[in-house]
C-alpha positions in Angstrom: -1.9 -9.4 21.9 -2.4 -9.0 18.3 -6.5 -6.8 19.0 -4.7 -4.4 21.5 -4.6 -0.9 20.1 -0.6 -0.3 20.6 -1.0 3.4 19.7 -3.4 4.2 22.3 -1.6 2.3 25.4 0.5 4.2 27.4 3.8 2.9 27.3 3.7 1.4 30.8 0.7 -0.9 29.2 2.7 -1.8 26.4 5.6 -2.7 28.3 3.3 -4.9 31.0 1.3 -6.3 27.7 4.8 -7.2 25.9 6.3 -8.4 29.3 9.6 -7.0 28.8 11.7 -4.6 30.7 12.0 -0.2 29.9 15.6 -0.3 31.2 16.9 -3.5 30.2 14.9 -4.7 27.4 14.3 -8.8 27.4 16.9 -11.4 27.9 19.1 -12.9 25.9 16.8 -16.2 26.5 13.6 -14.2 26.0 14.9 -12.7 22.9 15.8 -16.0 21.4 12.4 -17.7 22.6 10.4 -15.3 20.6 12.6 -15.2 17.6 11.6 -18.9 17.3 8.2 -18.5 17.7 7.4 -15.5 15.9 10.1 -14.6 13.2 13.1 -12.4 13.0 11.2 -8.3 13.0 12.0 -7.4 9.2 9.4 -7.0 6.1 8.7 -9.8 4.1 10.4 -9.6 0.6 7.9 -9.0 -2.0 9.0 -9.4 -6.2 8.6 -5.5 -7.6 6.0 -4.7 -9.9 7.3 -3.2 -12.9 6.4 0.6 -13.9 4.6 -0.5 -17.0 2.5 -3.7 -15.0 1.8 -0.1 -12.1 0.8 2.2 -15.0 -1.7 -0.9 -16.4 -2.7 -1.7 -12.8 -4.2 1.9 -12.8 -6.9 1.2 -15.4 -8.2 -2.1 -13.1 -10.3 0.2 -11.0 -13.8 0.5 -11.6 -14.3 4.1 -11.9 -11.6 4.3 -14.6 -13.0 1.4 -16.4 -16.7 3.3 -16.4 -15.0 5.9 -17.7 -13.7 3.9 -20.8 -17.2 2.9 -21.5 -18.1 6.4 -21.2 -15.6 7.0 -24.1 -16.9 4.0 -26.4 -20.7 5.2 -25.9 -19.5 9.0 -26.6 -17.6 8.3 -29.5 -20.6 5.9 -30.5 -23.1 8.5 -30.5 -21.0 10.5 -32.6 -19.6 12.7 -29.4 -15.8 12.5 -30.5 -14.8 15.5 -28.4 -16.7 14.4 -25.4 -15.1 11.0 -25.9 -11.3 13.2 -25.8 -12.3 15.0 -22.6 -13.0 11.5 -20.8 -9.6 10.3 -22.4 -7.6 13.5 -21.2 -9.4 12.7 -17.6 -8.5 8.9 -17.5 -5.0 9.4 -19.1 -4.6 11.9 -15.7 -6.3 9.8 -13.8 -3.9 6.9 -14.8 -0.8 9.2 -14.4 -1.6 10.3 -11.2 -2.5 7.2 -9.6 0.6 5.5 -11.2 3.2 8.4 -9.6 1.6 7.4 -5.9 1.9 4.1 -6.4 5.6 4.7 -7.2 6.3 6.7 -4.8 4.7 4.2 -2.4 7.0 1.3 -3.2 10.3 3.6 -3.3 9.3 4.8 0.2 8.7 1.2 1.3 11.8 0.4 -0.3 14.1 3.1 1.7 11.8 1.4 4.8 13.7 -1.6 4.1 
């Protein structure tokens, strides 16, 4: 049940597949069977990631951390304003990635 596409059945196919009932729903039996063997439906709590560890998390990803080589080499060479462009871009970079994350987890928070 778990490899059917559930978006693309028509809802007669998902109610067959799920073996329930469109006008009455499943039984009180039913209901209680598959609460035992699959869980109550809710999302599992996960501990929240603080806005400085989300800001931090940003710089993990590989393009960013290119980037901050980019800015050692530059500055290396003697290219100090080169190396402040790259650091405007990954500081944005950083910024922007960290406000989607943020938004992510207050939205799957409301979802809760």
């Amino acid at each position: 049940m778990d490899k059917l596409k559930w978006h693309a059945l028509e809802a007669e196919a998902v109610i067959k597949a799920l073996g329930t009932n469109a006008a009455h729903g499943l039984d009180e039996a039913e209901a209680q069977r598959r609460l035992e063997a699959y869980g109550p439906n809710e999302l599992k709590k996960e501990e929240k990631a603080s806005p400085l560890s989300l800001f931090f998390n940003q710089f993990k990803n590989v393009l960013i951390i290119i980037l901050l080589v980019a800015i050692v080499l530059s500055v290396a060479i003697g290219e100090v304003l080169d190396a402040a462009i790259i650091g405007v871009i990954v500081v944005f970079s950083a910024l922007l990635g960290f406000i989607q994350e943020h938004k992510a987890e207050k939205a799957l928070e409301a979802l809760k």
